[in-house]
MARLUM-534372 format. One record per atom (N, C-alpha, C): residue number from 1; atom name; x, y, z; residue in one letter. Coordinates in Angstrom, 1 decimal. Layout:
residues N
[atom NUM,CA,[X,Y,Z],A]
...
This chain:
residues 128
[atom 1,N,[140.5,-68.0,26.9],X]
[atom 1,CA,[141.7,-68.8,27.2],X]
[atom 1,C,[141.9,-69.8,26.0],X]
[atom 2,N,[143.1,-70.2,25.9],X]
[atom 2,CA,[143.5,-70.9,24.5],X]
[atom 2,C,[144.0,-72.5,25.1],X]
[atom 3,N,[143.3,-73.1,24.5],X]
[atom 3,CA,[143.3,-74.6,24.6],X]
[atom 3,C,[145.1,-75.2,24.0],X]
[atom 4,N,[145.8,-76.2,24.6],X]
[atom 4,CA,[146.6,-76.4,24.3],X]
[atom 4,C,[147.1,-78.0,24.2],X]
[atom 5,N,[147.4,-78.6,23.3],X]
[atom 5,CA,[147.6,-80.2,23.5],X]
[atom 5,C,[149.3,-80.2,24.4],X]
[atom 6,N,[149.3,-81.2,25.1],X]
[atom 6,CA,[150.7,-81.4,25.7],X]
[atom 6,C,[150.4,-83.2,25.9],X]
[atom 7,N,[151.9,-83.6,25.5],X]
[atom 7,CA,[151.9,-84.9,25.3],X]
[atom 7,C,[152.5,-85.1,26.7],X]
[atom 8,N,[151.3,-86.0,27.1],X]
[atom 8,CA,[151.7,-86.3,28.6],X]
[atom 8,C,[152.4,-87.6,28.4],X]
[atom 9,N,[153.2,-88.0,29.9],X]
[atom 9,CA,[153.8,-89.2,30.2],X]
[atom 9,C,[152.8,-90.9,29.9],X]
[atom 10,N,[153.2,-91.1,28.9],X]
[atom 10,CA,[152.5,-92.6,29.7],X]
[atom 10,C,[153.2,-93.8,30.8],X]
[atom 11,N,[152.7,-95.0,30.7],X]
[atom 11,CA,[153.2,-95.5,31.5],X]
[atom 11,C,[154.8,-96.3,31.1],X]
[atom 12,N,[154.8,-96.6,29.7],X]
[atom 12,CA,[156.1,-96.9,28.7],X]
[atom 12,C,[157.2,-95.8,29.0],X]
[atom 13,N,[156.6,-94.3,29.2],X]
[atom 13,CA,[157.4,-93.1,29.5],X]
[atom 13,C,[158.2,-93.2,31.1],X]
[atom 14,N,[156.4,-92.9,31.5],X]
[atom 14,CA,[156.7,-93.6,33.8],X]
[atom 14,C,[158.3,-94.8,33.5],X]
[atom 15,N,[158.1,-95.9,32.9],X]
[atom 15,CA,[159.0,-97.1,33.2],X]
[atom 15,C,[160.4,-96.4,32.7],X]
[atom 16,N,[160.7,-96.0,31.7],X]
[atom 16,CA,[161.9,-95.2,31.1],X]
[atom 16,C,[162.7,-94.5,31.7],X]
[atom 17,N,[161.7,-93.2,32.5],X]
[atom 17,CA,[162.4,-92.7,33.5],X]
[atom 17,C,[162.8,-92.9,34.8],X]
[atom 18,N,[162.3,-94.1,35.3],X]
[atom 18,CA,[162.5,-94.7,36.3],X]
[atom 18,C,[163.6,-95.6,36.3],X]
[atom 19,N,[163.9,-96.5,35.0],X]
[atom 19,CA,[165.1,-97.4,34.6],X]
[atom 19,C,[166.6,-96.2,34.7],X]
[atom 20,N,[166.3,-95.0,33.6],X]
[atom 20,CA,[167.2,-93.7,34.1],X]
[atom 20,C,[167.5,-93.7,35.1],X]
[atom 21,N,[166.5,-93.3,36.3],X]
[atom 21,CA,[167.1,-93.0,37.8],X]
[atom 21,C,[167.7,-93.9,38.1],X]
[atom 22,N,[167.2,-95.0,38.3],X]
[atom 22,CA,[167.6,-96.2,38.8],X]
[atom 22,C,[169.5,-96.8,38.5],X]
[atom 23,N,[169.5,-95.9,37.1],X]
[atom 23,CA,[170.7,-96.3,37.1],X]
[atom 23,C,[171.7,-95.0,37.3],X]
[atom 24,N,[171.6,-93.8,38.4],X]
[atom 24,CA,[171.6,-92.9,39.2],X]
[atom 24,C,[171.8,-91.8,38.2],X]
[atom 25,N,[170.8,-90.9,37.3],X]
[atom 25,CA,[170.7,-90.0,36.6],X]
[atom 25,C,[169.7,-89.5,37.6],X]
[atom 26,N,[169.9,-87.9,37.2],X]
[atom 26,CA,[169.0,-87.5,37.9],X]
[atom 26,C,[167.5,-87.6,37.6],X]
[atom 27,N,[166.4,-87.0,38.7],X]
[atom 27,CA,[165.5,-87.6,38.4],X]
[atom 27,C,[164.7,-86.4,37.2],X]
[atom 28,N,[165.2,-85.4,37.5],X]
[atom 28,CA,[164.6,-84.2,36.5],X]
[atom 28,C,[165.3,-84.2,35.2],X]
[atom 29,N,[166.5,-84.5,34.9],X]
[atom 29,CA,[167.4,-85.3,33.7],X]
[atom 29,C,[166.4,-86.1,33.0],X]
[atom 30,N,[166.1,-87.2,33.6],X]
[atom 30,CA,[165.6,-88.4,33.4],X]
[atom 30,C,[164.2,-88.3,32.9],X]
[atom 31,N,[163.6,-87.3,33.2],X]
[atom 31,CA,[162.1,-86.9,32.5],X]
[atom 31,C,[162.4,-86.2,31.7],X]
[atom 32,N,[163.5,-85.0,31.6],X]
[atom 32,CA,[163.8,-84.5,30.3],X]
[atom 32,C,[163.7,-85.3,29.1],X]
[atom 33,N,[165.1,-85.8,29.5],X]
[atom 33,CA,[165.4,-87.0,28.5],X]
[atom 33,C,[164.3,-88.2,27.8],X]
[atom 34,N,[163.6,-88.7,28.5],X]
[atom 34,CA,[162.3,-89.2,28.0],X]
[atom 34,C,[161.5,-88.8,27.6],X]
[atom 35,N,[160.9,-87.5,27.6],X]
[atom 35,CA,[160.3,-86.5,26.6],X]
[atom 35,C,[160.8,-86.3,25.3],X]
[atom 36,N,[162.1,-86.1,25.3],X]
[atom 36,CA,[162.8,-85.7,24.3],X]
[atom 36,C,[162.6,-86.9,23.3],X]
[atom 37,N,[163.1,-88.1,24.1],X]
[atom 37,CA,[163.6,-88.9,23.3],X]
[atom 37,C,[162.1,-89.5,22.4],X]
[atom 38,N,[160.9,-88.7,22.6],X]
[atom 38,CA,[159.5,-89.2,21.9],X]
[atom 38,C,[159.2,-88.0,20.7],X]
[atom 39,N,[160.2,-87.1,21.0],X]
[atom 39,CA,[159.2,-86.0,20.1],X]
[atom 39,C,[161.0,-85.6,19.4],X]
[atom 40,N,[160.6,-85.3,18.0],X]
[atom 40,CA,[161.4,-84.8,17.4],X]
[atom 40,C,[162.1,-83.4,17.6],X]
[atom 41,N,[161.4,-82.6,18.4],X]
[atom 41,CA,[161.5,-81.1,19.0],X]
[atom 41,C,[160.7,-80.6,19.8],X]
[atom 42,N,[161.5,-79.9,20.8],X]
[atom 42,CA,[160.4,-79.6,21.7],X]
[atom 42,C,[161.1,-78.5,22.6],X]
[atom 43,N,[160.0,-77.1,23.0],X]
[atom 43,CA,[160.6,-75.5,23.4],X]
[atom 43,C,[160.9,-76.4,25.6],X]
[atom 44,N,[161.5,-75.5,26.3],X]
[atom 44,CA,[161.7,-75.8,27.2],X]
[atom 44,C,[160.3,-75.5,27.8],X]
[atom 45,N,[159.5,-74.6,27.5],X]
[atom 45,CA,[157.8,-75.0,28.3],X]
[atom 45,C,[157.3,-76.4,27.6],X]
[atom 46,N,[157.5,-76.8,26.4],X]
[atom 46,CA,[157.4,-78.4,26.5],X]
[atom 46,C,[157.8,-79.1,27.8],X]
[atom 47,N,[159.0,-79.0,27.6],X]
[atom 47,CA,[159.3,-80.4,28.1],X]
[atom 47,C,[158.5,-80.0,30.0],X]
[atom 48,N,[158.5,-78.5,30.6],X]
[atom 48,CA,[158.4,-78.1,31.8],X]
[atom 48,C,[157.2,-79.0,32.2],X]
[atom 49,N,[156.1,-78.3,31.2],X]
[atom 49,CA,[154.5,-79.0,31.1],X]
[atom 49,C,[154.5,-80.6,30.8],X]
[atom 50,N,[155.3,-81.3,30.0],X]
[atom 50,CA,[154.8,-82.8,30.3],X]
[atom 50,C,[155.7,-83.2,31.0],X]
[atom 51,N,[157.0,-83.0,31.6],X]
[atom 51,CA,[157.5,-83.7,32.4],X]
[atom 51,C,[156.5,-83.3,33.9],X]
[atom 52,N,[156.0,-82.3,34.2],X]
[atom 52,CA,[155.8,-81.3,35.8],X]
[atom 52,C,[157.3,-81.0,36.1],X]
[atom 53,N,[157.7,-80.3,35.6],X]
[atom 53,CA,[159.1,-79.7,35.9],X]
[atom 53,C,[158.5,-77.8,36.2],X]
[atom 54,N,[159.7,-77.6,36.8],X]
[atom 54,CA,[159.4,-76.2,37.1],X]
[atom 54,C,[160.3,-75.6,36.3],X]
[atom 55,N,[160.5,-74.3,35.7],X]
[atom 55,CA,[161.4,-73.7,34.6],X]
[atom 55,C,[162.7,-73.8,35.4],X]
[atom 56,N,[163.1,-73.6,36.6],X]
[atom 56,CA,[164.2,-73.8,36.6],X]
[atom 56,C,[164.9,-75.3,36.7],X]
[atom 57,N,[164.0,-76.4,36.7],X]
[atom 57,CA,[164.2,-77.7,37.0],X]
[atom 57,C,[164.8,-77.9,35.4],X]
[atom 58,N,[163.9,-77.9,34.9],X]
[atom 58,CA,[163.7,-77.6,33.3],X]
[atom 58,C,[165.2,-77.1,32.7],X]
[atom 59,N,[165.5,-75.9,33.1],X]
[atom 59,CA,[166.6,-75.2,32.2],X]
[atom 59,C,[167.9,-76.2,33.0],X]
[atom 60,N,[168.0,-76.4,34.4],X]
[atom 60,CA,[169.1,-77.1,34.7],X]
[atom 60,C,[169.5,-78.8,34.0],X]
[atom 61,N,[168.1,-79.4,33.9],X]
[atom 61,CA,[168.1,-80.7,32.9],X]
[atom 61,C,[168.7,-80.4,31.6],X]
[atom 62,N,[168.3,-79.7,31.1],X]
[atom 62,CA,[168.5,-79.2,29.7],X]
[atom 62,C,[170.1,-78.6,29.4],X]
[atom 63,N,[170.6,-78.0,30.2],X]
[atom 63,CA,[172.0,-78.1,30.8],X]
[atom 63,C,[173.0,-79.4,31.1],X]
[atom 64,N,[172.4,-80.2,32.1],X]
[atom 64,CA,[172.6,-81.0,32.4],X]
[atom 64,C,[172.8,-82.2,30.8],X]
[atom 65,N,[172.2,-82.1,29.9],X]
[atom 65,CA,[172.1,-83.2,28.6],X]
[atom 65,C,[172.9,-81.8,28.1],X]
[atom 66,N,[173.1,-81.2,27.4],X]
[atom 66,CA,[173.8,-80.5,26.7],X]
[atom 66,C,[175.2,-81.0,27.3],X]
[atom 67,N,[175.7,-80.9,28.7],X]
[atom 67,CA,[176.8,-81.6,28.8],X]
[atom 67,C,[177.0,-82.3,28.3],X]
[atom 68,N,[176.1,-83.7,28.3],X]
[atom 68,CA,[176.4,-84.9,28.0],X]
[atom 68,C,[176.6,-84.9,26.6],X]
[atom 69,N,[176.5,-83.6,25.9],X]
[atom 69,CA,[176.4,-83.4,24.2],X]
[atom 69,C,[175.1,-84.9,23.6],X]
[atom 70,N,[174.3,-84.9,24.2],X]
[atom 70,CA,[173.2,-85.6,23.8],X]
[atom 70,C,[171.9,-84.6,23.2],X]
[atom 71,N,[172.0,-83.7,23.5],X]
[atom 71,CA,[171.1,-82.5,22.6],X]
[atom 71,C,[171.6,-81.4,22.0],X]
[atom 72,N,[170.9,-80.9,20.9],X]
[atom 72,CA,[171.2,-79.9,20.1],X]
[atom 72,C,[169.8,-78.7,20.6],X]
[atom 73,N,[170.6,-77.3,20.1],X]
[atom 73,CA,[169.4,-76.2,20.6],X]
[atom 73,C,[169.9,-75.3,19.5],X]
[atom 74,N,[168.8,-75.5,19.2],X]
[atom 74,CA,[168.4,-73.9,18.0],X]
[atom 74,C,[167.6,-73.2,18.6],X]
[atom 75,N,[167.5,-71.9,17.5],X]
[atom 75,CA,[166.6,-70.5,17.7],X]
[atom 75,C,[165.9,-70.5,16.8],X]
[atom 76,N,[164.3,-70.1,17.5],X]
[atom 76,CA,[163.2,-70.2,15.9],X]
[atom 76,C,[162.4,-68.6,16.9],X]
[atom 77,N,[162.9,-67.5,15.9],X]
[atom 77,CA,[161.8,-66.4,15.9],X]
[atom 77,C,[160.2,-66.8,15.9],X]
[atom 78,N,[160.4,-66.1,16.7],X]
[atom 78,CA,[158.7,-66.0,17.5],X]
[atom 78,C,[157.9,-65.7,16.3],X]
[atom 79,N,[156.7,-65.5,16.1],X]
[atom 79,CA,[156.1,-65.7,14.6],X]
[atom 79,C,[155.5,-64.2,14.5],X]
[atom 80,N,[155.4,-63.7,16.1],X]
[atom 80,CA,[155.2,-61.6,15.9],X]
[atom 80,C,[156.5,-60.8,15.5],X]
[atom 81,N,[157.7,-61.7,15.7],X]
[atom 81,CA,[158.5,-61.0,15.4],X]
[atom 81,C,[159.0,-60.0,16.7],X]
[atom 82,N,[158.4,-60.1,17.8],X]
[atom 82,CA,[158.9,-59.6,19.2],X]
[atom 82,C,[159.1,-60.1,20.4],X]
[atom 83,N,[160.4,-60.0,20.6],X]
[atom 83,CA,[161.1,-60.8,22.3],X]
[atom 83,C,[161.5,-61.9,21.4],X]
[atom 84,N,[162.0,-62.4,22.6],X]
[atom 84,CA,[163.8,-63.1,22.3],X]
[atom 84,C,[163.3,-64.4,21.5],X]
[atom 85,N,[163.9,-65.0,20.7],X]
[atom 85,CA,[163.5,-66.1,19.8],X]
[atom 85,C,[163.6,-67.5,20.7],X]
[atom 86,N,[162.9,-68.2,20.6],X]
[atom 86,CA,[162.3,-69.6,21.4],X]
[atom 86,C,[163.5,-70.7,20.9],X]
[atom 87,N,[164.1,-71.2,22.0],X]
[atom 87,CA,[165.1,-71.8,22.2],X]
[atom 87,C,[164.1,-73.4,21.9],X]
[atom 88,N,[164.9,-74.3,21.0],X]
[atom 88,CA,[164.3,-75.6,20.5],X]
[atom 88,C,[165.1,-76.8,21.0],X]
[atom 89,N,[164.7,-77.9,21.4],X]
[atom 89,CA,[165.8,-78.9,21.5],X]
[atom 89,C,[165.1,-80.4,20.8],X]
[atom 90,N,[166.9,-80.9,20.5],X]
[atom 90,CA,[165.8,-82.0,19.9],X]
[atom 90,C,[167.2,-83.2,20.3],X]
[atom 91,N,[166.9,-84.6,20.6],X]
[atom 91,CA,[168.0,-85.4,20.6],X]
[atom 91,C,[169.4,-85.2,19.7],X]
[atom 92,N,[170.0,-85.3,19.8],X]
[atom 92,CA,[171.7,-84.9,19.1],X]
[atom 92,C,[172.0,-86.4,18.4],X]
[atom 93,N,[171.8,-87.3,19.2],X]
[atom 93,CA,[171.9,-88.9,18.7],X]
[atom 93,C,[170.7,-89.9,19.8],X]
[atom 94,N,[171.2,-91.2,18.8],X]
[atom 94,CA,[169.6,-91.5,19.5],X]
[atom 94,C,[170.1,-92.1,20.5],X]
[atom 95,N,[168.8,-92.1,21.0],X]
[atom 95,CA,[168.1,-93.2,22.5],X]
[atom 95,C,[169.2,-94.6,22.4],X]
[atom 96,N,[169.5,-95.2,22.0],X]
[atom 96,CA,[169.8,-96.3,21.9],X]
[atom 96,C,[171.5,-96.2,22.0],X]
[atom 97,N,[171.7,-95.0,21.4],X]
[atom 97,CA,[173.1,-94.6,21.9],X]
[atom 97,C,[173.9,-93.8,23.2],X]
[atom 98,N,[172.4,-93.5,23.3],X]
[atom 98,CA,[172.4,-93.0,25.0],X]
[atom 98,C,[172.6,-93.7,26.0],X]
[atom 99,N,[171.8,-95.0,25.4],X]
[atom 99,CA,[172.0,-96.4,26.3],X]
[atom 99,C,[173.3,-97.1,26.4],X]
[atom 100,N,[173.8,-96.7,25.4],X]
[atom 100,CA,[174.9,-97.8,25.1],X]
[atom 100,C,[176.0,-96.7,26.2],X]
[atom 101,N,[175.8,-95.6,25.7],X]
[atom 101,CA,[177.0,-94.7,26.7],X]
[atom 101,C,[176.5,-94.9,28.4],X]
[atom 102,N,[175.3,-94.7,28.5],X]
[atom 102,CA,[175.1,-95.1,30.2],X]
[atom 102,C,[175.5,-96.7,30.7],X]
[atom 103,N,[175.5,-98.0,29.6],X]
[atom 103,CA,[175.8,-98.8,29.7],X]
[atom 103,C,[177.4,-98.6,30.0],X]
[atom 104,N,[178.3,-98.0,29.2],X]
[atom 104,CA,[179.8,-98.5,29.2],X]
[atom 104,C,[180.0,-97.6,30.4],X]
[atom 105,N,[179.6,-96.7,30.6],X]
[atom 105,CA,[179.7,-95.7,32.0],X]
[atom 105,C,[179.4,-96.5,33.5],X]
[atom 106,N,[178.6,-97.9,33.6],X]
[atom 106,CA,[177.9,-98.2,34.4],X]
[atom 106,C,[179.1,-99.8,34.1],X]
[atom 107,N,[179.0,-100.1,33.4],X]
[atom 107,CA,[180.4,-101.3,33.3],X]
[atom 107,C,[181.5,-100.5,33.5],X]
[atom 108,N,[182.1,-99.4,33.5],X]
[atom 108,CA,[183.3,-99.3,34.1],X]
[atom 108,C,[183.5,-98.8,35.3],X]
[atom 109,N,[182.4,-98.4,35.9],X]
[atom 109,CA,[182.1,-98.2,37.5],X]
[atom 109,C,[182.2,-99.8,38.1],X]
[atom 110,N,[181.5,-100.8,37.5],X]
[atom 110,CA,[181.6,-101.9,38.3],X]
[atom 110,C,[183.0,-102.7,37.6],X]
[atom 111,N,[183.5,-102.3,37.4],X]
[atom 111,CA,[185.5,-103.0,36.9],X]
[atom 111,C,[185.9,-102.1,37.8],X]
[atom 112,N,[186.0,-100.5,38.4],X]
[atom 112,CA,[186.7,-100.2,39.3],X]
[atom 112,C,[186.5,-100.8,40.5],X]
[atom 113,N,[185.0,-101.2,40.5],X]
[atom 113,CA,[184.6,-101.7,42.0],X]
[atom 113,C,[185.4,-102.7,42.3],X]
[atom 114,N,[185.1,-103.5,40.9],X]
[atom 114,CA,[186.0,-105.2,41.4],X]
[atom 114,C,[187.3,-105.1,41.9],X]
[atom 115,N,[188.2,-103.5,41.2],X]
[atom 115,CA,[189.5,-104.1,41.1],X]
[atom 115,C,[189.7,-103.4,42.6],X]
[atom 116,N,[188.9,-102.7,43.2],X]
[atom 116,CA,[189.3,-102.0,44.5],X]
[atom 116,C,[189.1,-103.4,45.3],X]
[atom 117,N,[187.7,-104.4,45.1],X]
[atom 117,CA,[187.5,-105.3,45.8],X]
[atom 117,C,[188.8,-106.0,46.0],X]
[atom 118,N,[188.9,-106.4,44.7],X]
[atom 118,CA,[190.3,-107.7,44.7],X]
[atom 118,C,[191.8,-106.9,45.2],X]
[atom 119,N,[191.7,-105.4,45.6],X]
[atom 119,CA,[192.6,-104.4,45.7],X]
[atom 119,C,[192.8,-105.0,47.6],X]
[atom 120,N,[191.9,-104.7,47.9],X]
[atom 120,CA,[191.8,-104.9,49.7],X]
[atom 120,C,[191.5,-106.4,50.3],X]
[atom 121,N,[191.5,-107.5,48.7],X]
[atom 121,CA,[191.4,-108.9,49.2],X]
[atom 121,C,[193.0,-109.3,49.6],X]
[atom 122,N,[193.9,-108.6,48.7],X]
[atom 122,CA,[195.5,-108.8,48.6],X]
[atom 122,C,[195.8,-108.0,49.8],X]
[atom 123,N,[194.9,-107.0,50.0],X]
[atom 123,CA,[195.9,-105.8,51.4],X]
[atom 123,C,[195.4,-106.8,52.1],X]
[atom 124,N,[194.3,-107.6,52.2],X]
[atom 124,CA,[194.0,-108.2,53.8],X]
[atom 124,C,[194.6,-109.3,54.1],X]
[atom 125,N,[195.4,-109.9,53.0],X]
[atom 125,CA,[196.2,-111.7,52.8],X]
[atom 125,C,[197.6,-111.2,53.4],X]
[atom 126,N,[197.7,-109.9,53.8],X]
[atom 126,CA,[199.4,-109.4,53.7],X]
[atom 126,C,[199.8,-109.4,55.1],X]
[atom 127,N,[200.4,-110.4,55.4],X]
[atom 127,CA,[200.7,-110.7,57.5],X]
[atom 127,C,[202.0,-109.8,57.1],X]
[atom 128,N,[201.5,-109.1,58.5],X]
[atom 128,CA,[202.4,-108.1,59.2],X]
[atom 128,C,[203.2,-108.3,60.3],X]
């Protein structure tokens, strides 16, 4: 049997993806994405093995951020040269600008909130 290193979660990782959820990403997204955002590249049994994702949890995250065009995926031939070449991903832009996009996404959910609030403060002042 062949020994293999996999960079597990620490607890700086644990806190990251839980700030993620918390600001309602999903939770298998949210361990993708913090994996990612530590390692310069990484095959989808990466990310499966350090987040505990299952391959399909895995390919739908990885879907899921390709929407968001926050990752890039290349092909790197297997090194026997047989079966299908190993799909790679690596952040597209950084962490910091991920933040800033879940930030302005998360400020304009709460400007619609307000303006619906102050929306139904005027319907309620309206005698009939």
């Amino acid at each position: 049997m062949k020994a293999i290193k996999i960079k597990q979660f620490d607890y700086k990782d644990k806190k990251i993806a839980d700030a993620l959820i918390s600001l309602g990403m999903n939770k298998n997204v949210a361990v993708a994405l913090t994996y990612l955002q530590n390692m310069n590249a990484a095959t989808s049994i990466d990310i499966e093995r350090s987040a505990n994702l299952r391959q399909p949890e895995a390919s739908i995250a990885i879907k899921k951020l390709k929407e968001q065009d926050w990752i890039t995926e290349r092909e790197e031939k297997k090194k026997k040269g047989k079966g299908r070449p190993t799909k790679i991903y690596s952040l597209k832009v950084g962490f910091n600008e991920i933040i800033t996009q879940l930030e302005e996404q998360k400020n304009k959910s709460i400007d619609e909130a307000r303006a619906n609030v102050d929306r139904l403060k005027e319907l309620g002042n309206i005698e009939h």
